[in-house]
C-alpha positions as CSV (number, residue, x, y, z in Angstrom):
1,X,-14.8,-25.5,-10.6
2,X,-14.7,-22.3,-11.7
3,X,-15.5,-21.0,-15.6
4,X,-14.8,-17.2,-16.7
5,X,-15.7,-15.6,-19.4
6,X,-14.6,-11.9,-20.2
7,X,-16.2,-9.5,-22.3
8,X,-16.5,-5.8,-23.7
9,X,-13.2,-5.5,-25.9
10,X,-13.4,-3.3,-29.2
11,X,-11.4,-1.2,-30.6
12,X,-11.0,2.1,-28.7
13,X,-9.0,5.6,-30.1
14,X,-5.7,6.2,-28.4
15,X,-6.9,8.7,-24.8
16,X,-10.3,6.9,-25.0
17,X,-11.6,4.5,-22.1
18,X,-13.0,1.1,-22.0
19,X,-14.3,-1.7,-19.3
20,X,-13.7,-5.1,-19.6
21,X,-16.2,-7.2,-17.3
22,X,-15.4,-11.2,-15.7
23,X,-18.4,-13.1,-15.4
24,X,-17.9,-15.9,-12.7
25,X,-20.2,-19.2,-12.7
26,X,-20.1,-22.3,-11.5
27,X,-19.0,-21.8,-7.4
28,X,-18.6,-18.7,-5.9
29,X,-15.3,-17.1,-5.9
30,X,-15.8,-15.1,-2.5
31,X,-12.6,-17.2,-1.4
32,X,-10.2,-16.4,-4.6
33,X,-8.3,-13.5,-5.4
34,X,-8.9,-12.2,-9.1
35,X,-6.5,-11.1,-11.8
36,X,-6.3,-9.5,-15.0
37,X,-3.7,-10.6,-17.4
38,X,-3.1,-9.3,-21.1
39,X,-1.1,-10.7,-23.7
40,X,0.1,-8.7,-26.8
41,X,1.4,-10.7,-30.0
42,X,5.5,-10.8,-29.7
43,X,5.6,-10.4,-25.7
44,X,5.2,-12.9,-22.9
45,X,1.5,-12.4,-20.9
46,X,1.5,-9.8,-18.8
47,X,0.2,-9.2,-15.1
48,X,-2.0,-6.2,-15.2
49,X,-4.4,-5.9,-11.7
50,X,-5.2,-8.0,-8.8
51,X,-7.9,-8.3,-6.3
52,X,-8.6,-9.4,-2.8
53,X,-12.5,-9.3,-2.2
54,X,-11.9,-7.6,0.9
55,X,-11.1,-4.8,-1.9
56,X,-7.2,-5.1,-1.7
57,X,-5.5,-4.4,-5.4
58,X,-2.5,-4.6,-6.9
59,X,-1.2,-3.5,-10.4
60,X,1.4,-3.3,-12.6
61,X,3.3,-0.1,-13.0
62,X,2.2,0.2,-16.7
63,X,-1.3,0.1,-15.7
64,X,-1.2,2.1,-12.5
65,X,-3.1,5.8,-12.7
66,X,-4.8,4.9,-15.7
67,X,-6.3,1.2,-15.0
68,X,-8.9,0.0,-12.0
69,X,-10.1,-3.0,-11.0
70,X,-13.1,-3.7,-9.1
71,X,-16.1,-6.3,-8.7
72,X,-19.9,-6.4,-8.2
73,X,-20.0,-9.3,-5.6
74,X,-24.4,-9.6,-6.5
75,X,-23.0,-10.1,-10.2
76,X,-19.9,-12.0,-9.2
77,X,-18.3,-10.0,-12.0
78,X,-15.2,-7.9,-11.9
79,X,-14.2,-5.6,-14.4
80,X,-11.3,-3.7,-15.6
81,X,-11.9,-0.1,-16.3
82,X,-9.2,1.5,-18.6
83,X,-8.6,5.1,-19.3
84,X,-6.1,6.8,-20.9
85,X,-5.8,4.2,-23.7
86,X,-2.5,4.1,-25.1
87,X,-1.6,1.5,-28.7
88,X,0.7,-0.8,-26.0
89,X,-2.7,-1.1,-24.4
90,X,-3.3,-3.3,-27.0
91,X,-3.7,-7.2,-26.8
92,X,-6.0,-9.8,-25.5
93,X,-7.2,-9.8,-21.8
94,X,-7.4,-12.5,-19.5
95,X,-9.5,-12.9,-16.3
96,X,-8.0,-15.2,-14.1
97,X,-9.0,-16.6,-10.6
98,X,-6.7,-17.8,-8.1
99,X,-8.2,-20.7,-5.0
100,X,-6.7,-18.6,-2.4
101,X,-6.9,-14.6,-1.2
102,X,-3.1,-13.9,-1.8
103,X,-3.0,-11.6,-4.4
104,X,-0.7,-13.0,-6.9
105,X,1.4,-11.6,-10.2
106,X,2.3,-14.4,-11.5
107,X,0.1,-16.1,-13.8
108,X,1.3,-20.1,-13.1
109,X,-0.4,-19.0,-9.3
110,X,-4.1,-18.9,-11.1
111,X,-5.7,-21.9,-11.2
112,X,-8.5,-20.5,-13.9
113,X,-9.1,-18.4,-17.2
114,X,-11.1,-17.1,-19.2
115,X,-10.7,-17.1,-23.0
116,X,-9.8,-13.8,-23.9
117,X,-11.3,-10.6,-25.0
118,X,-9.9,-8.7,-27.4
119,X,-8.6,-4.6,-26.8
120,X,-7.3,-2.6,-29.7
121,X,-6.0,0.8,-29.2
122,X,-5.7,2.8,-32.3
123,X,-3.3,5.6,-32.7
């Protein structure tokens, strides 16, 4: 079993930058792919990176450019750095973990989450 917990949303000015971070306990997640989600009041969630730990990502096109996703394996933490903030940035971010290395878009494919952390990008 696996238990996330995300932190580091705020609210952030439109062109600013923010990191999210996923704290991992309870087993090691050296075998799982890693995902961020978000999910913004009125739409569906919304795939937004992926990771292998071999270092293989993925990401949505909305994200690509501006977004990166990356881990501290000593930490078992991975984070999402955002830059280039924009207001449709704005919603509550999800760490998810999936039990096998695939990378995966789709969120039924992750077996945990976190809880949330809140982004809000001001105009």
């Amino acid at each position: 079993q696996v238990q996330l917990v995300e932190s580091g949303g705020r609210l952030v000015q439109a062109g600013g930058s923010l990191t999210v971070s996923c704290a991992a306990s309870g087993r090691t997640f050296s075998n799982y792919a890693m995902g961020w989600f978000r999910h913004a009041p009125g739409k569906e969630r919304e795939f937004v990176a992926a990771l292998k730990w071999s270092g293989i990502t993925s990401y949505a096109d909305s994200v690509k450019g501006r977004f990166t996703i990356s881990r501290d394996n000593a930490k078992n933490t991975v984070y999402l750095r955002m830059s280039n903030l924009k207001p449709e940035d704005t919603a509550v971010y999800y760490c998810a973990a999936r039990t096998v290395v695939a990378l995966s878009p789709y969120d039924w494919e992750y077996d945990y989450w976190g809880q949330g952390t809140q982004v809000t990008v001001s105009s």
